[in-house]
Backbone as CSV, one residue per row, in Angstrom:
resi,resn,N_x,N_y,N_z,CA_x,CA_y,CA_z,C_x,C_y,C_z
1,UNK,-60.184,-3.138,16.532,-58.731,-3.168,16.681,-58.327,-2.812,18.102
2,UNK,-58.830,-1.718,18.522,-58.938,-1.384,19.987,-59.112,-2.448,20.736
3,UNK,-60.032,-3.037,21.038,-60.398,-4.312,21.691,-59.786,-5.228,21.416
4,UNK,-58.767,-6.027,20.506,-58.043,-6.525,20.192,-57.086,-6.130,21.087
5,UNK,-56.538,-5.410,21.029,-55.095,-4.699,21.740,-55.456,-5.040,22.867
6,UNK,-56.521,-4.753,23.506,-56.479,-4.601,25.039,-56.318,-6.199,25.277
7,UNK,-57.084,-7.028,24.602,-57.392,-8.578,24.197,-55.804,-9.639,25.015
8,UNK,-54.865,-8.746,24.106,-53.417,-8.561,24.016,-52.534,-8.904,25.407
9,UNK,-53.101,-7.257,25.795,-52.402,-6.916,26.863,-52.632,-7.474,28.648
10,UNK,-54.488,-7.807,28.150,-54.968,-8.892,29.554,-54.107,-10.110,29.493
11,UNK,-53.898,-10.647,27.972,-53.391,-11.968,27.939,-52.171,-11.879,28.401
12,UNK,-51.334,-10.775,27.957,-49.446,-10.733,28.237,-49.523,-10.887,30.098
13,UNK,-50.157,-9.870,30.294,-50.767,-9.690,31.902,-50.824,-10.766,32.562
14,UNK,-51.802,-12.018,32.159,-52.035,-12.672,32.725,-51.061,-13.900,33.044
15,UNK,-50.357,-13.751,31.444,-49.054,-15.192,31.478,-47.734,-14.457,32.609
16,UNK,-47.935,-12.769,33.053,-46.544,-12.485,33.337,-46.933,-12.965,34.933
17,UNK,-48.323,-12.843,35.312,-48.616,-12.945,36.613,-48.210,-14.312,37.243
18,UNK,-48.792,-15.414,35.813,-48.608,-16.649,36.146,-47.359,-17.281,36.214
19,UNK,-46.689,-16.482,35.583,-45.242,-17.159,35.725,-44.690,-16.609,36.891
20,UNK,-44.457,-15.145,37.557,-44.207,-14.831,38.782,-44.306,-15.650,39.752
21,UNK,-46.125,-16.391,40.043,-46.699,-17.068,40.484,-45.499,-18.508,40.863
22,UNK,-45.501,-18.915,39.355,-44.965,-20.729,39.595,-43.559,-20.206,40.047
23,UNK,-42.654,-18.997,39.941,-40.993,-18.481,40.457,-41.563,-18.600,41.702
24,UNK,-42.543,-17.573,41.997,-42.647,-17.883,44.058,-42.568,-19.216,44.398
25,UNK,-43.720,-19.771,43.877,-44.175,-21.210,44.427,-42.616,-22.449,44.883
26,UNK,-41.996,-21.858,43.446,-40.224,-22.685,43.306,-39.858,-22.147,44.151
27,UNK,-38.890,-20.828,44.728,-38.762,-20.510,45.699,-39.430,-20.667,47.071
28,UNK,-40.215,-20.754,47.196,-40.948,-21.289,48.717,-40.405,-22.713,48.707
29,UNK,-41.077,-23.183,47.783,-40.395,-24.955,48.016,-39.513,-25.488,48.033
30,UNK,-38.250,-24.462,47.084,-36.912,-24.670,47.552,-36.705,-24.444,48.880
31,UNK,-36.930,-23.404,49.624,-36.415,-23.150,51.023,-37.151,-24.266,51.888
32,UNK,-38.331,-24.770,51.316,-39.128,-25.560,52.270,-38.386,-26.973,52.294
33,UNK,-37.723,-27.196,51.084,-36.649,-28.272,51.226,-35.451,-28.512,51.811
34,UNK,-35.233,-27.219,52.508,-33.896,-26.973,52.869,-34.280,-27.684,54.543
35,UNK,-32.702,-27.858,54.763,-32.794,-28.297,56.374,-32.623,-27.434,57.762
36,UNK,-32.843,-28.003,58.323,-31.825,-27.067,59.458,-31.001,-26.062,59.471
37,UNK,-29.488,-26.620,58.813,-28.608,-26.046,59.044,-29.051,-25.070,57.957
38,UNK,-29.090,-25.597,56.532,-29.514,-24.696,55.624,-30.046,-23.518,55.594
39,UNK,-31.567,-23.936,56.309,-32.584,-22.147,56.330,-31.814,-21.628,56.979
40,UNK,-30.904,-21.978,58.180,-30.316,-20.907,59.152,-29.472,-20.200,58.145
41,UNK,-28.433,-21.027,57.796,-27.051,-20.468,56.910,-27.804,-19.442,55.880
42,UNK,-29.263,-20.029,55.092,-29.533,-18.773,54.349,-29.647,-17.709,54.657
43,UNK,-30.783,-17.601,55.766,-31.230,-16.549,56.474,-30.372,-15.770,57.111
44,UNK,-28.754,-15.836,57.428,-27.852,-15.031,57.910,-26.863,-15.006,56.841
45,UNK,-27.018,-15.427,55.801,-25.975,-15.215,54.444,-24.987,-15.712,54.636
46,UNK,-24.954,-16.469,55.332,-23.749,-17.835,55.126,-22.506,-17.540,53.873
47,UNK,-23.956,-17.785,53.329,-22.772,-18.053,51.447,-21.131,-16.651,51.524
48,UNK,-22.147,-15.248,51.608,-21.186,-14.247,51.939,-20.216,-14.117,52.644
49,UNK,-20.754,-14.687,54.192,-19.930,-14.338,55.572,-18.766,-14.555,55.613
50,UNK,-18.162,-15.853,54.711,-16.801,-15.804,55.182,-15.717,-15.277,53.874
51,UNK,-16.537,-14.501,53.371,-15.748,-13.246,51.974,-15.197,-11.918,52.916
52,UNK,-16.053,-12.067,54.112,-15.421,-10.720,54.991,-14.025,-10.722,55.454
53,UNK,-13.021,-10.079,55.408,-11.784,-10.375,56.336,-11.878,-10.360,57.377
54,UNK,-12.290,-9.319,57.980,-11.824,-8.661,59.859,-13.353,-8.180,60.322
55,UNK,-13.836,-9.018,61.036,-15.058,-8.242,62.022,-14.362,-7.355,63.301
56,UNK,-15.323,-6.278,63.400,-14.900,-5.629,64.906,-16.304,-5.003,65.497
57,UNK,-16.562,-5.108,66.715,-17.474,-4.250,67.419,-17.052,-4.377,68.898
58,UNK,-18.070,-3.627,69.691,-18.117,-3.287,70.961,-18.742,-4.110,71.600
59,UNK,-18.610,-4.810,73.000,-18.834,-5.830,73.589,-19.152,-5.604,74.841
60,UNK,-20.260,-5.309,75.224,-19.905,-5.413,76.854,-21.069,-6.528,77.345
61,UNK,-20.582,-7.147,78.258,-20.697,-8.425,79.074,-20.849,-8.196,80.681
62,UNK,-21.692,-8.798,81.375,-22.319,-8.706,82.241,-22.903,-10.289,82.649
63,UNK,-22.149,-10.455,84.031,-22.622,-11.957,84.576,-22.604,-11.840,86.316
64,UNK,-24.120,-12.531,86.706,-24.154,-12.252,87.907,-24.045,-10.644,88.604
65,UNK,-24.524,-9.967,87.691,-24.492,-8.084,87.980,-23.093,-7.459,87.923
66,UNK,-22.137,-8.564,88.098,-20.825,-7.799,87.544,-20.562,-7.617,86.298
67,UNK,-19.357,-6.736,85.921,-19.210,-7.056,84.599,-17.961,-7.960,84.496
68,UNK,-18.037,-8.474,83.382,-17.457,-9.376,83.295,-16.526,-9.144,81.640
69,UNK,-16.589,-8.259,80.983,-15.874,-7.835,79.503,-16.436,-6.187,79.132
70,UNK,-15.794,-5.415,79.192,-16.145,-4.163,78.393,-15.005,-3.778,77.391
71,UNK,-14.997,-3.848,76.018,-14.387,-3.049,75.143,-14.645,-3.440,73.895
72,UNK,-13.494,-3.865,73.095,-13.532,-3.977,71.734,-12.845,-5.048,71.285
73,UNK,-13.512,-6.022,70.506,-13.099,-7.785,69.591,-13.429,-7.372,68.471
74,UNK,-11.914,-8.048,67.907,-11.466,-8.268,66.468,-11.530,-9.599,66.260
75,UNK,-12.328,-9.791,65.576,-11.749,-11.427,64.918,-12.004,-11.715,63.666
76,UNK,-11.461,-12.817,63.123,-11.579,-13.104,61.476,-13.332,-13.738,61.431
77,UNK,-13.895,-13.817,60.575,-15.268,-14.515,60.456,-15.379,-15.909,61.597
78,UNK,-14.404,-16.507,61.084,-14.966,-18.256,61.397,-14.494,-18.128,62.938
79,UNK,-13.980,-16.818,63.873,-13.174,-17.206,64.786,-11.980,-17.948,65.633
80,UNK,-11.547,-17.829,63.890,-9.878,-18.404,64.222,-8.531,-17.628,64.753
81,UNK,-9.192,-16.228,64.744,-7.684,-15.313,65.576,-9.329,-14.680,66.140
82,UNK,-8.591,-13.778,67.076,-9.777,-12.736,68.012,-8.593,-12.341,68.686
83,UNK,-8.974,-10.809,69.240,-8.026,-10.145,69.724,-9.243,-9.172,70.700
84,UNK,-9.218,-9.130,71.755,-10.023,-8.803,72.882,-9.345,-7.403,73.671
85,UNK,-9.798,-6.383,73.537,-8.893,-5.197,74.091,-10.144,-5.054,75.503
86,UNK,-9.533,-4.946,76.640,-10.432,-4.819,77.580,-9.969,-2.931,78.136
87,UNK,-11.118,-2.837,79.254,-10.395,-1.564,79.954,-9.138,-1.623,80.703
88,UNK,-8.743,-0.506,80.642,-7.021,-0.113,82.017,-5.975,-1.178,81.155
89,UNK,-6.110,-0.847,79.720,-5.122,-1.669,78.591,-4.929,-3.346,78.651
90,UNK,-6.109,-3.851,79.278,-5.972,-5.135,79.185,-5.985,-5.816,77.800
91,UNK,-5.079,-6.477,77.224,-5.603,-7.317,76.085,-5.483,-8.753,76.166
92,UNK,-6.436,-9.285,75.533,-6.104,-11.077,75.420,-6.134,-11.082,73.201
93,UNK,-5.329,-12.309,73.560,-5.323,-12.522,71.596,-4.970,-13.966,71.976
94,UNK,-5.832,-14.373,70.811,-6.278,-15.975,70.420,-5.242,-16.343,68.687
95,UNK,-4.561,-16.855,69.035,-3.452,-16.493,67.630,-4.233,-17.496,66.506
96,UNK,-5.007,-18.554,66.908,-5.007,-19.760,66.351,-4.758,-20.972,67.137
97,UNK,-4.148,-20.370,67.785,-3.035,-21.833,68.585,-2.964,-21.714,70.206
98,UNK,-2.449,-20.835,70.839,-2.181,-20.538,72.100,-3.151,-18.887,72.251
99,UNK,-3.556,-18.514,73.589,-4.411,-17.899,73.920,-3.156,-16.917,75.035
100,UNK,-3.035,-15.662,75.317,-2.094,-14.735,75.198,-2.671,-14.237,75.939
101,UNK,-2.715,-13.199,77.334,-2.879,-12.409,77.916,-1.461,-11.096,78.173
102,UNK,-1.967,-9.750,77.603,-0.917,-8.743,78.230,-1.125,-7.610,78.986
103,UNK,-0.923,-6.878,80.156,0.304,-7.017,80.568,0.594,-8.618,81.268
104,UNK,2.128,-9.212,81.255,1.802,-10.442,81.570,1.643,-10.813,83.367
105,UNK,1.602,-9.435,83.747,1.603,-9.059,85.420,-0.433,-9.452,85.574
106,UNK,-0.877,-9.437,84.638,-2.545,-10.089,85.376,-2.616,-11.555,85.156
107,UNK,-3.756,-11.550,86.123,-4.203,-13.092,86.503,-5.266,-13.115,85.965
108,UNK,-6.091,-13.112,84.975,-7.134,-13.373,84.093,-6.878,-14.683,84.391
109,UNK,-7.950,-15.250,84.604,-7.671,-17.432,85.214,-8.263,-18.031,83.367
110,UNK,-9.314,-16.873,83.192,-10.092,-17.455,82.198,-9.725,-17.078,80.706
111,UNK,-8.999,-16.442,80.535,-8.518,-16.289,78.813,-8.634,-16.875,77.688
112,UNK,-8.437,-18.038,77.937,-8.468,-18.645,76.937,-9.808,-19.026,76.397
113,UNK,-10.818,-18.792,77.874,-12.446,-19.212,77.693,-12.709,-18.112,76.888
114,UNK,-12.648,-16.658,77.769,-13.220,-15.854,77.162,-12.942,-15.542,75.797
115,UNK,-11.786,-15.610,74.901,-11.696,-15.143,73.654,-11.967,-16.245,72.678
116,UNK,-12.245,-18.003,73.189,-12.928,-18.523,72.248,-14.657,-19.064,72.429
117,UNK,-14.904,-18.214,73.716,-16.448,-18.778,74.144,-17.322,-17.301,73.579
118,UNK,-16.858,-16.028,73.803,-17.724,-15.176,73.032,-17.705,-14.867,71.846
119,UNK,-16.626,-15.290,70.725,-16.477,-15.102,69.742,-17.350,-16.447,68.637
120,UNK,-17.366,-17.482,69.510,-18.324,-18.435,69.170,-19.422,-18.450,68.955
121,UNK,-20.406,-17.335,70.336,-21.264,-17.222,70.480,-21.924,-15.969,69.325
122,UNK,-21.287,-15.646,69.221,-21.439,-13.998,68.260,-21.350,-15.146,66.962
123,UNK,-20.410,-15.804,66.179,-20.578,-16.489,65.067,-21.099,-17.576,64.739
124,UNK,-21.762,-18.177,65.915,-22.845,-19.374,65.632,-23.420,-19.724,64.340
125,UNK,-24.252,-18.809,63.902,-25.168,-19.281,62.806,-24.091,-19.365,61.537
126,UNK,-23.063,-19.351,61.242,-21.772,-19.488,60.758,-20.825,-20.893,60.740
127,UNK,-21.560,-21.344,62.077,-19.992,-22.282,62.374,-20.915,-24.203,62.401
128,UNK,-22.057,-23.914,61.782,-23.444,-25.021,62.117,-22.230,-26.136,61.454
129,UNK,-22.058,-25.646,60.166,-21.156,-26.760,59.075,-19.997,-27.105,58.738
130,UNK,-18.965,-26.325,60.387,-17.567,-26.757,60.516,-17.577,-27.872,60.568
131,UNK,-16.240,-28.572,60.161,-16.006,-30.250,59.680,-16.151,-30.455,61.382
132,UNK,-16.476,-31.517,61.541,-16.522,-32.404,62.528,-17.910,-32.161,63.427
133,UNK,-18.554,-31.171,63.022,-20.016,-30.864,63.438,-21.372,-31.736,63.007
134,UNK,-22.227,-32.658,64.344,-22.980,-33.097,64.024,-24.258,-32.764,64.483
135,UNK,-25.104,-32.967,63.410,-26.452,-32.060,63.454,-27.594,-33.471,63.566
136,UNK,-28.215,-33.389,64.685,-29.331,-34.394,64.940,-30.517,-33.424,65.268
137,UNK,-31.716,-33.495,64.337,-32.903,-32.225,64.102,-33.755,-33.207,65.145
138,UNK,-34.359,-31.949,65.789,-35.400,-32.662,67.374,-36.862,-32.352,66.988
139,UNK,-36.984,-31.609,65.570,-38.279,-31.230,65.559,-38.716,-29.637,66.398
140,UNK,-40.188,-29.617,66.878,-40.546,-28.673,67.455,-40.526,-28.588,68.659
141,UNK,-40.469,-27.614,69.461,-40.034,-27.805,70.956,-40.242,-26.860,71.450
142,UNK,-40.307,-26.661,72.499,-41.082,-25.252,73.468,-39.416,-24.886,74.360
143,UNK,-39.763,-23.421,74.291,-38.804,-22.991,74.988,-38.989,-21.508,75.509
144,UNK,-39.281,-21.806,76.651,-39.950,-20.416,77.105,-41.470,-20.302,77.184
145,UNK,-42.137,-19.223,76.404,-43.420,-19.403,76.337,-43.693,-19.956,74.570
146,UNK,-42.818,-20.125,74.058,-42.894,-19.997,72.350,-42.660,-21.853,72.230
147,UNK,-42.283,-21.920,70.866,-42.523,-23.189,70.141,-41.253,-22.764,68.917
148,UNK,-40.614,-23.866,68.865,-39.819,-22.992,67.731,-38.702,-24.639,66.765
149,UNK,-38.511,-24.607,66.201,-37.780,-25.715,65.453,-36.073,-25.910,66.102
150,UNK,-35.902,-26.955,66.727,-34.659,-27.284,67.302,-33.547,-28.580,66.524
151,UNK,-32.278,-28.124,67.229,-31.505,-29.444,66.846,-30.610,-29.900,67.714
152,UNK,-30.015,-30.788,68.054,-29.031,-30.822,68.556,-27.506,-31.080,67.638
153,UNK,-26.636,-29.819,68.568,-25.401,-29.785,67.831,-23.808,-30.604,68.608
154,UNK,-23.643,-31.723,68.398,-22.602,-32.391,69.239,-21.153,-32.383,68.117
155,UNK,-20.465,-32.826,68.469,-18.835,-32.433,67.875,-18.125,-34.136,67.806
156,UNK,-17.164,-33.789,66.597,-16.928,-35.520,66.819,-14.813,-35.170,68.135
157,UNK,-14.736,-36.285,68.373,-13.624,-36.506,69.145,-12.623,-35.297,68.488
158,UNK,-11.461,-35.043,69.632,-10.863,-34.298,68.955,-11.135,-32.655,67.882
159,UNK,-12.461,-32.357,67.926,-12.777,-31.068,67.292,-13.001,-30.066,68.132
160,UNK,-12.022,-29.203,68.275,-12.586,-28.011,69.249,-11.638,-28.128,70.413
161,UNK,-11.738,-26.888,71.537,-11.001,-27.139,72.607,-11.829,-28.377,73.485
162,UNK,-13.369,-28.356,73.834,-14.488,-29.106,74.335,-14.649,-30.259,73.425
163,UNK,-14.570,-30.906,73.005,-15.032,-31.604,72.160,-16.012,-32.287,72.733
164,UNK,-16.373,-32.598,73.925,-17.601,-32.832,74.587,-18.535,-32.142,75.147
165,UNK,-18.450,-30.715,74.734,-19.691,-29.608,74.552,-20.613,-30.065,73.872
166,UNK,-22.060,-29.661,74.210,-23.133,-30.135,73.445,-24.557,-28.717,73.163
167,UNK,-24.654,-28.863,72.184,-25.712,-27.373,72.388,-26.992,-27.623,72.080
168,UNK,-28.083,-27.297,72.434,-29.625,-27.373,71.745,-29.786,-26.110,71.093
169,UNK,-30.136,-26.209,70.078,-30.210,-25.081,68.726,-31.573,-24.902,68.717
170,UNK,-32.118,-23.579,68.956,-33.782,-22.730,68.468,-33.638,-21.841,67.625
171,UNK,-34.405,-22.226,66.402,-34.676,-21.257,65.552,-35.863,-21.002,64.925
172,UNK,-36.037,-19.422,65.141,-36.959,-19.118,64.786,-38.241,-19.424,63.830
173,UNK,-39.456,-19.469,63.381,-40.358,-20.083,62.122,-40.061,-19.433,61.529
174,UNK,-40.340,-17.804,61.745,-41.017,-16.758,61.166,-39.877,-16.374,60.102
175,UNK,-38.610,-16.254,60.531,-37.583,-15.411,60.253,-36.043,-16.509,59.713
176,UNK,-36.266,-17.946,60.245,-35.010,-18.634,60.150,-34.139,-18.151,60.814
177,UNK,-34.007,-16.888,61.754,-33.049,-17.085,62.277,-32.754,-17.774,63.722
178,UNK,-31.434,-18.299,63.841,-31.111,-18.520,65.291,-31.292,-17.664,66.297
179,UNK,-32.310,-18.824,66.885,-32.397,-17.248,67.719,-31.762,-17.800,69.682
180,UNK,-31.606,-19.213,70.024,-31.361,-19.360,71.098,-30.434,-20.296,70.893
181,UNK,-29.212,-21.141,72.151,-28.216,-22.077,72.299,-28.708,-22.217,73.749
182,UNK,-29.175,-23.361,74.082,-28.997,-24.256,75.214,-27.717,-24.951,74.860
183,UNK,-26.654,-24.559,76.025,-24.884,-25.519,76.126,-24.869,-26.008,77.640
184,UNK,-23.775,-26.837,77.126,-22.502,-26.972,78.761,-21.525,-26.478,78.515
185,UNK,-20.618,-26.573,79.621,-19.315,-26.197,79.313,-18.628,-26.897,79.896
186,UNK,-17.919,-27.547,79.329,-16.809,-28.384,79.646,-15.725,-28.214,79.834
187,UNK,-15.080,-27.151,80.093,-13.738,-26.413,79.852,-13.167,-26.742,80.743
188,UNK,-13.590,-26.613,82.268,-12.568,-26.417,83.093,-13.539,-27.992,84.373
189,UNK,-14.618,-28.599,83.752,-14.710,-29.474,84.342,-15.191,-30.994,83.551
190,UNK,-15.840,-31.689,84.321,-16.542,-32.592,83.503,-17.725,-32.756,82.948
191,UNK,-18.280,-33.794,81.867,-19.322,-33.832,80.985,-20.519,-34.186,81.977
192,UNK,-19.779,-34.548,82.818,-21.216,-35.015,84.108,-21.220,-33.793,84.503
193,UNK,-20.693,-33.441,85.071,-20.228,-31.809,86.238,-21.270,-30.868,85.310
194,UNK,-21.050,-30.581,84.028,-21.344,-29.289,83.634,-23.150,-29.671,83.254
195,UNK,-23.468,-30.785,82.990,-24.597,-31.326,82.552,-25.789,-31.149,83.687
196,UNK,-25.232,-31.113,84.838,-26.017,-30.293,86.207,-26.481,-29.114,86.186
197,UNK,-25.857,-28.277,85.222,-26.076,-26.880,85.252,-26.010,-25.868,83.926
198,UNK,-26.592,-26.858,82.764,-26.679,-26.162,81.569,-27.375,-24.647,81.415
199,UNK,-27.236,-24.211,80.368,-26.984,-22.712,80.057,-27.823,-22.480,79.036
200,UNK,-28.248,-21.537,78.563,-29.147,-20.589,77.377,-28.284,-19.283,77.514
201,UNK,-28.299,-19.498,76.108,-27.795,-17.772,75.450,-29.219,-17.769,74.159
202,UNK,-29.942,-16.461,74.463,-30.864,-16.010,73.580,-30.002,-14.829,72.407
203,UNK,-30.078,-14.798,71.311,-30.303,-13.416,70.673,-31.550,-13.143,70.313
204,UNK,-31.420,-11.418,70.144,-32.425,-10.771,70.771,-31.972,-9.050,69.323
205,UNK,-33.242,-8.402,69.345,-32.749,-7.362,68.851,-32.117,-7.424,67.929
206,UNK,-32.784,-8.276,66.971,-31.873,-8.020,65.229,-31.438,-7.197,64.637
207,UNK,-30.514,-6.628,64.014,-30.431,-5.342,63.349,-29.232,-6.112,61.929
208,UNK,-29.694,-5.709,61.374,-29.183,-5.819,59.736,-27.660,-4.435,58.817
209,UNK,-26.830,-5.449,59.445,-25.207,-5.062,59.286,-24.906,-5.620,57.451
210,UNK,-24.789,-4.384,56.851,-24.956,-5.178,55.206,-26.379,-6.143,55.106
211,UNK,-25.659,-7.320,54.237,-27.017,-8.416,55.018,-26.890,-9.322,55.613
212,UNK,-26.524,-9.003,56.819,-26.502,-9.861,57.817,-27.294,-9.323,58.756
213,UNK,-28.219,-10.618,59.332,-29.055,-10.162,60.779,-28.370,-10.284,61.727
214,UNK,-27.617,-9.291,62.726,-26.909,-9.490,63.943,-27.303,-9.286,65.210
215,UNK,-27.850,-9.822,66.150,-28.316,-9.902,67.627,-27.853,-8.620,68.151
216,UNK,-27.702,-7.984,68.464,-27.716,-6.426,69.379,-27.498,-6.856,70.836
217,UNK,-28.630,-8.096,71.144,-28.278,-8.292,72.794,-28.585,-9.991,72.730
218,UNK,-27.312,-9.782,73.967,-27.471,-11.480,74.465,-28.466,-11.694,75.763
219,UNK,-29.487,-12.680,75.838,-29.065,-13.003,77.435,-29.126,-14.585,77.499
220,UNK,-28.596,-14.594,78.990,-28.052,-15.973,79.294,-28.665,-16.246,80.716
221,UNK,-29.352,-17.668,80.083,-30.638,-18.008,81.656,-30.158,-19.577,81.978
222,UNK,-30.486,-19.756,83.059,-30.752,-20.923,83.594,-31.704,-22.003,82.378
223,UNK,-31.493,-23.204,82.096,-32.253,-23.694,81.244,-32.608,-25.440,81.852
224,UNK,-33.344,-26.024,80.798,-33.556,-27.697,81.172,-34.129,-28.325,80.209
225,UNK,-34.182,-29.537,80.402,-34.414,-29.934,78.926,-36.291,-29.804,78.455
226,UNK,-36.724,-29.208,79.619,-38.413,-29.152,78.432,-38.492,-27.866,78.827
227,UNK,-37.214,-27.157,78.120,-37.241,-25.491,77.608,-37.881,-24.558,78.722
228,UNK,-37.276,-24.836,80.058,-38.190,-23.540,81.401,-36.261,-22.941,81.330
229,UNK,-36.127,-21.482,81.188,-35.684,-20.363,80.810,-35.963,-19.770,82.264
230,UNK,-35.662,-20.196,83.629,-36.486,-19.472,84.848,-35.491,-18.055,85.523
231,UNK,-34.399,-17.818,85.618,-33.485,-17.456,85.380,-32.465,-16.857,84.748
232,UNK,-32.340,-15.070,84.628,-31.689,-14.543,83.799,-30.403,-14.500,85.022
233,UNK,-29.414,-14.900,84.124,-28.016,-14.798,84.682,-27.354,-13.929,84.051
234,UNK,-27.019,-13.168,83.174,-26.341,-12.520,81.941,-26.635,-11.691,81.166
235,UNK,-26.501,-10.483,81.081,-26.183,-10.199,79.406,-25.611,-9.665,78.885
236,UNK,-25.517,-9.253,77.290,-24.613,-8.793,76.547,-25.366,-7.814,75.276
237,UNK,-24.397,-6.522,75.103,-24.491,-5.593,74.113,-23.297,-5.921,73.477
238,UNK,-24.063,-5.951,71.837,-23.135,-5.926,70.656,-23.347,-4.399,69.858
239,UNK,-22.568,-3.430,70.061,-22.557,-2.327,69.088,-21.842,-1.682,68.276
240,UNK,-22.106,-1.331,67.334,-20.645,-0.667,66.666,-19.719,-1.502,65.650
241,UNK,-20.923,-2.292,65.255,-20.064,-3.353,64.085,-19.676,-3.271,63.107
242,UNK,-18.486,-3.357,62.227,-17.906,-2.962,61.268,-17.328,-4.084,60.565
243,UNK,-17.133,-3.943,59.575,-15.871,-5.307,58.373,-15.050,-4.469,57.941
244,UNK,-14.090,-4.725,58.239,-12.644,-4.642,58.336,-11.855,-5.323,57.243
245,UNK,-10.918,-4.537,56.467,-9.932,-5.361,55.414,-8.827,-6.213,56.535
246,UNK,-8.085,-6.671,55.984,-7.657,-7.793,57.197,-6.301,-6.803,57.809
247,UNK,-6.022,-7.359,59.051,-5.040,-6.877,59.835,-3.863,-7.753,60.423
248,UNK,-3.271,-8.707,59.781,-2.408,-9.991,60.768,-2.271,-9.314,61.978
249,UNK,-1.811,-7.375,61.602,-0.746,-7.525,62.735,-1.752,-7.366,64.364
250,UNK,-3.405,-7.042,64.401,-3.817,-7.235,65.055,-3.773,-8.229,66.117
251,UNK,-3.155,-10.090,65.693,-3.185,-11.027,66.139,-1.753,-11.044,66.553
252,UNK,-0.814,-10.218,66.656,0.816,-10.477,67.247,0.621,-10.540,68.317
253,UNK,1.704,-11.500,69.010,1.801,-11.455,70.229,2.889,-10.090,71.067
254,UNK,2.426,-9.810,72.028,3.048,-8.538,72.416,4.017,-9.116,73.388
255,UNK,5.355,-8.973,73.060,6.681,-9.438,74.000,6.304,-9.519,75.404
256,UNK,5.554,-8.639,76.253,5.076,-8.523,77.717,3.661,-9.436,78.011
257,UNK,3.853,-10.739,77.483,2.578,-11.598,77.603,2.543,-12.931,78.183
């Protein structure tokens, strides 16, 4: 009877192992089916991210050894309001619509860049499957000293302030996450002009906010198209991140703007 029982318990054992077994196997092969945009969106919890109301953290920015942003951004998930408090009471706010600088006595030239070009950059792995976003997968590709799965991300007419911005997307094997953006910028010139002198922003320093993996540091290099990185121009600390219940009145415009 003894031996029986045990008989039992190898067998229960063995069907619980095997079924564990064929759940992994489904899970691996689900994710192994997934695309591009997909593993990314999983791997940073997509599904969740835009249940948050109000992101906020600390920002400081650094270009060419100056600085170039120190304080504190508010913005909604998808980066449709942002509100930028700089030092000596500078603020910029992005309402949705028009881009706001106060007191209205400074000459900030760039405002409108800065509160929708870093808030972009911080919500990337977020924004892969905004409408008018097109995703052409390049395969594997070297960038730096590594090898890593790329795409290219172009925009249709009319989407965005750039709509002729173009980015090369690296993401990680190991981890799915995004981990680099080769861009231009088109903002203040042309698609030829800026295509002379494309850009890399790396994240760097993951750290896990709820569950989300969030970059800690940016940097931003010189780049080309068979991935030589020769050139650090930039970088950036993200600290102090929080979710926030929502705030409209964060996004008002202040009468002196």
């Amino acid at each position: 009877m003894k031996k029986l029982k045990q008989y039992f318990l190898i067998l229960i054992a063995s069907f619980s192992l095997l079924a564990c077994t064929q759940i992994s196997s489904k899970e691996t092969e689900s994710d192994e089916n997934l695309n591009f945009v997909e593993s990314i969106e999983l791997a940073h919890h997509a599904n969740s991210w835009y249940t948050e109301e109000l992101i906020e953290f600390d920002l400081e920015l650094y270009f060419g050894g100056k600085e170039r942003f120190n304080g504190r951004v508010y913005m909604t998930p998808g980066g449709g309001k942002v509100r930028m408090e700089g030092k000596e009471e500078v603020l910029m706010i992005f309402d949705g619509d028009k881009a706001f600088i106060s007191p209205d006595s400074l000459s900030l030239k760039k405002a409108r860049f800065d509160l929708l070009t870093w808030s972009y950059f911080f919500a990337a792995p977020y924004k892969l499957s905004d409408p008018g976003t097109n995703i052409e997968e390049l395969g594997r590709n070297v960038l730096g000293d590594n090898s890593y799965n790329s795409a290219r991300l172009t925009f249709d007419q009319g989407v965005g302030d750039s709509p002729e911005d173009w980015y090369v997307l690296y993401q990680d094997t190991a981890t799915n996450y995004l981990v680099g953006m080769a861009y231009i910028v088109t903002y203040s010139q042309s698609k030829e002009e800026a295509e002379q002198d494309p850009h890399l922003i790396t994240y760097e320093s993951f750290v896990n906010i709820g569950p989300y993996p969030i970059a800690t540091n940016w940097n931003f290099w010189t780049w080309n198209m068979e991935g030589e990185m020769d050139k650090l121009l930039g970088t950036a600390t993200i600290s102090n991140l929080k979710f926030s219940p929502s705030n409209s009145g964060l996004f008002l415009i202040p009468s002196e703007s």
